[in-house]
N, C-alpha and C positions, 0 to 999 in steps of 0.2 A: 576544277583541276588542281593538283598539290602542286607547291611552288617546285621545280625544280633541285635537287638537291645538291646541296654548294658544299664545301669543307670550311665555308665560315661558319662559327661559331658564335649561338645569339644569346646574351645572359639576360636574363629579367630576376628582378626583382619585388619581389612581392608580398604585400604589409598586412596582415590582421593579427589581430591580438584579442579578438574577443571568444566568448565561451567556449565550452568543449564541443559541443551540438554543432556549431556553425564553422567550427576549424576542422571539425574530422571530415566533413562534407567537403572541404580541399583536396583533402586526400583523392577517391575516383579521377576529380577533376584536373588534379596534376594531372597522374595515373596516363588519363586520355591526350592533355597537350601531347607529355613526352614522346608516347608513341608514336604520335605523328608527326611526332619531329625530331630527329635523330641528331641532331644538329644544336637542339635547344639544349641549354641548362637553367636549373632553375634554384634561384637563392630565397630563400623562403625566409620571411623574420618576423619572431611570433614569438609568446611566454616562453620559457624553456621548459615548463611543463609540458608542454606539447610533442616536446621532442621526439619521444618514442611511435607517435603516428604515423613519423613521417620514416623513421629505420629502415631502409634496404631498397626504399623508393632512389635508383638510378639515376643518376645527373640531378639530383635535387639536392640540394647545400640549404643545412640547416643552421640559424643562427637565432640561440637565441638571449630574449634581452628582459632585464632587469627592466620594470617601466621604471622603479622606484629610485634609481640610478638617476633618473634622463626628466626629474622634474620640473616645471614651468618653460615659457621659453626659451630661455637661456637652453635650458635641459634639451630638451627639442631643436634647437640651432645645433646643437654638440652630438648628439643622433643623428642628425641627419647628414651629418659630415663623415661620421662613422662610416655608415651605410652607403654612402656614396663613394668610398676608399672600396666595396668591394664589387661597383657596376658603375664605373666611370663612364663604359660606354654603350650600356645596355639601357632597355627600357624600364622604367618602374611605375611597378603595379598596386594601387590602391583599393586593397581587395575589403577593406572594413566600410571607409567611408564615416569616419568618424570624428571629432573635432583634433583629436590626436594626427589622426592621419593626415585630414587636411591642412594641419599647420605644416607639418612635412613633407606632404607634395608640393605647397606653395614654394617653400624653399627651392626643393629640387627645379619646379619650374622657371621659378628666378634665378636660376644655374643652367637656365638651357635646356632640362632632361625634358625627355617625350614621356609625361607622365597619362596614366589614362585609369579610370576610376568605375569600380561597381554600382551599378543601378540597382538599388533593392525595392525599388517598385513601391514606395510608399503610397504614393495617393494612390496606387490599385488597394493597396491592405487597407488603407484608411477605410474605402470603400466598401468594402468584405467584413470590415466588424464595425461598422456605426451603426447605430441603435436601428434606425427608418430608413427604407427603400435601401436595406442592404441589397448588395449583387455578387448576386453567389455563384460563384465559378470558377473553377482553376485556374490558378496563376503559375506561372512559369516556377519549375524547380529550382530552388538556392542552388546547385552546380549549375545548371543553366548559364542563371546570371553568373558563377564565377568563369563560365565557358565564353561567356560573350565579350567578357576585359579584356581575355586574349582577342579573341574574335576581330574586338576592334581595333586590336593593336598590329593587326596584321598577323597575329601566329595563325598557322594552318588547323585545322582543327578537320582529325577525320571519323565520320561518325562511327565507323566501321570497323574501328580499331579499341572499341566498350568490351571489354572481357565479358564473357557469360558465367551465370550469376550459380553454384548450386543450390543455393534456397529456395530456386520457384524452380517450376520445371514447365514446360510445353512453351519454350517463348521462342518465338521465330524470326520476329522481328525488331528492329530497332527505333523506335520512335522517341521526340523530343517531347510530348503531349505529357503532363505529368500525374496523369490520373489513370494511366498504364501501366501497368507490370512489363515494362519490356527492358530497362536496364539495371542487370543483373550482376553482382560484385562476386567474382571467384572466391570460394571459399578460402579464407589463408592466404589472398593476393600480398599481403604487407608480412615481412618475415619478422615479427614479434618476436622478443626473447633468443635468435638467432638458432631458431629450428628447435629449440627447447619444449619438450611436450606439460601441458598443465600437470597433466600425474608427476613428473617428475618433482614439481615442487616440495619441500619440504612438509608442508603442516596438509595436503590433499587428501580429503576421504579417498579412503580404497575400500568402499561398499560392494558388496558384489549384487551390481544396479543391472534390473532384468528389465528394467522402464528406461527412462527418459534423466537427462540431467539439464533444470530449468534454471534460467536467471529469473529474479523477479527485482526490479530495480524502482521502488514504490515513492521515488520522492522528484522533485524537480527544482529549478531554479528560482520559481516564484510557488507560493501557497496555492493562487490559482489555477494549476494545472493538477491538482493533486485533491487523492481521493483524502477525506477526513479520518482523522486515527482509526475510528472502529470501524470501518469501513475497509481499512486497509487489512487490519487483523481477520478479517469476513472473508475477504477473498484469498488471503495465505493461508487459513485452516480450507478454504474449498479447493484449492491446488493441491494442498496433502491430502484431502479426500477423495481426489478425482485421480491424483497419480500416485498412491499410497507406496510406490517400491521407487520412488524418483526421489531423486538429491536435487533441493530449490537452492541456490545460492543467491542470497538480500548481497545489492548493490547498490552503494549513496559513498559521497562524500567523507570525507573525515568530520568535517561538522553534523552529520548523521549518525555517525558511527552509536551513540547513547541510544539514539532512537531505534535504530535496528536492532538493539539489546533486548530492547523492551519487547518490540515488533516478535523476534524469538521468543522470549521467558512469556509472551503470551498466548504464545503454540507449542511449546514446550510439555504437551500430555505425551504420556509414556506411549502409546499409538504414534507417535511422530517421534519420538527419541531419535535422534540422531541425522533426520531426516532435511533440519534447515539449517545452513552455515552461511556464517558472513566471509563473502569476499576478501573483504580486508583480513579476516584470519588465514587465511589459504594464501594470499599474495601480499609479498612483503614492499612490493615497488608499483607505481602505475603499468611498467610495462609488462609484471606477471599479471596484470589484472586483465588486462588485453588479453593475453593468452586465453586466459582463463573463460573469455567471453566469447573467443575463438573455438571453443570444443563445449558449447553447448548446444543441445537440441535445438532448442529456443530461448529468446526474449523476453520476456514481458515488460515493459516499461511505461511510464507516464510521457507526456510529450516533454523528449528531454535526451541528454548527452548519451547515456547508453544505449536508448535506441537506436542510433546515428553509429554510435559505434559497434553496436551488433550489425548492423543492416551492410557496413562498409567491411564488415567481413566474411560474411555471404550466409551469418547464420541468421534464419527465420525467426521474424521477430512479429510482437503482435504489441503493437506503440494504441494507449489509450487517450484520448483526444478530448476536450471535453469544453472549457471557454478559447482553446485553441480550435485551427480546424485543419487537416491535411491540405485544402487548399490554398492555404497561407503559402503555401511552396517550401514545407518543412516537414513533408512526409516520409517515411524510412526509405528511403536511395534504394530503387531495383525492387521494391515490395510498394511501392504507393498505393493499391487497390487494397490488398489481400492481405496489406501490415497492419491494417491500421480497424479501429472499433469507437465507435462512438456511439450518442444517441440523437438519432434521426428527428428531423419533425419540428424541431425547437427552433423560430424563426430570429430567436434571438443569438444562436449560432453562427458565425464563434464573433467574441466579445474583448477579442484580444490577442495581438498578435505573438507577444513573448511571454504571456502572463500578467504582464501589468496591469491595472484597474479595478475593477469591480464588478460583480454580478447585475447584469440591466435588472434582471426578474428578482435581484434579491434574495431568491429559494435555494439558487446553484445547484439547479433541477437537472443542470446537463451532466453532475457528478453523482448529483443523488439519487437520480431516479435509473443512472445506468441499471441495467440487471445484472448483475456478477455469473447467472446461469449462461447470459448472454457472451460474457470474454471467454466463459471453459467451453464454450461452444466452436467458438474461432481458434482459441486453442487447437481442438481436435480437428477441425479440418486444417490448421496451418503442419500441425504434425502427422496430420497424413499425405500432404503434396509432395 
């Protein structure tokens, strides 16, 4: 039963500062506290890059912070005093779990605050990618676990109030299981750019496109997750030859940005003239890039930030997996089954939870040996559902 509804009003405070992949995935999972609690507000404090994820989301107070500011502990005793000036008498939430954060709850704690902290399930993952007698099976989805900090902190959490998703269609129900397709992100749920449409941008092809308009996002945080250069080039000449009247937009980083140059100038045959543009040309801020990832067909992505950020805005995305695995509990939000491609069989799958380490087999047979006729394959059924 939901708590009773009071006209008090309850602040939390709530801390990560890590990658783009693991913050956008807050996103849903505010999303879902809020609405079932009309009562909550939520102060969220994270890079100030991140800022625009969080635009238009309702009762959520965004702050963010300079880590480079708030150095050693000294630095950290002086943030945490900050941060406590704006939930004196609210709970706070250690959504990273990280040695930053815990010097920072410790504080808080030794001031009294009811602090309470994310489980990210390590010795399950540890389990799932060591060499011998792995155990392979689905772990709990990273919103999950950001659902269960509330959970144990006493916020209400109703399952029934998950917005339904337009990127998949026939789902009926709502399950926590995370190897199901049943929680689904409203297309456009987060108002980007404040109702501004991608066309409208300044530098935007205006193609008169009778196909499809795809992202293809070819790089990751670590080299491990990612397909090797010509490999990369193989499969963006096979998306211009399989969707020859479709606009592909290449998505990376600003530390990317050279390599996507090249990535182009090496599909650059007059058959594709005009056909691949870089993101970063088309969007001059992070928050037109969002747009931009907002009004496309589809994804394509390595296991990595843009998947997470197509998937959390309800466009269809096909995330490629390779010494990671979707059961790590970092598969695309509302697409887990039907997001996601790999290759099957390989009992040395997956070898790594964030990319870190090294190939067991050596070969990096789970990247090599993918078949690319295999992705254009998922491709076409994910853009026909």
């Amino acid at each position: 039963m939901p708590p009773a509804k009071t006209d008090r009003q309850l602040n939390v405070l709530a801390v990560r500062f890590s990658a783009i992949g693991d913050v956008s995935l807050l996103v849903p999972a505010f999303q879902q506290v809020l609405a079932s609690n009309p009562e909550l507000n939520i102060i969220f404090v994270s890079k100030p890059f991140f800022e625009p994820l969080f635009t238009g989301i309702d009762r959520l107070k965004f702050i963010g912070i300079k880590l480079n500011d708030y150095q050693g502990l000294r630095g950290l005793f002086k943030l945490s005093s900050l941060l406590l000036n704006f939930n004196q008498n609210g709970l706070f939430l250690d959504l990273h779990d990280s040695l930053r954060t815990k010097i920072l709850r410790s504080i808080w704690q030794l001031r009294g605050k009811k602090v309470f902290v994310l489980d990210k399930g390590r010795a399950q993952k540890a389990a799932l990618i060591r060499k011998r007698h792995k155990i392979l099976h689905p772990l709990k989805h990273a919103v999950e676990r950001y659902l269960d900090v509330f959970k144990v902190a006493g916020v209400f959490i109703n399952i029934s109030d998950r917005p339904a998703n337009s990127a998949e269609s026939g789902v009926s129900e709502i399950s926590s299981i995370p190897t199901v397709d049943t929680v689904i992100i409203e297309r456009g749920t987060v108002n980007w750019l404040g109702g501004k449409l991608a066309t409208d941008l300044p530098h935007y092809p205006q193609p008169n496109r009778k196909a499809y308009q795809l992202g293809f996002a070819p790089f990751a945080g670590f080299d491990l997750k990612e397909f090797e250069p010509e490999k990369k080039v193989d499969l963006l000449k096979l998306l211009l030859k399989s969707y020859p009247q479709s606009t592909i937009i290449l998505f990376g980083g600003k530390e990317k940005q050279a390599e996507l140059q090249k990535l182009c100038k090496a599909t650059s045959a007059d058959e594709f003239n005009g056909s691949v543009v870089l993101a970063s040309d088309l969007a001059g801020n992070f928050q037109e890039e969002l747009k931009l990832i907002q009004q496309l067909d589809l994804m394509l992505s390595m296991d990595s930030g843009n998947l997470h950020l197509a998937a959390i805005s309800g466009v269809r995305v096909l995330g490629i997996y390779g010494t990671t695995h979707p059961y790590l509990g970092f598969s695309p939000y509302g697409q887990e089954q039907s997001g996601t491609v790999g290759l099957e069989g390989l009992e040395c799958r997956p070898c790594t939870v964030y990319g870190k380490g090294k190939c067991y087999r050596g070969d990096f047979a789970c990247m090599r040996q993918l078949p690319l006729d295999l992705i254009i394959e998922k491709i076409n059924s994910r853009l026909e559902c």
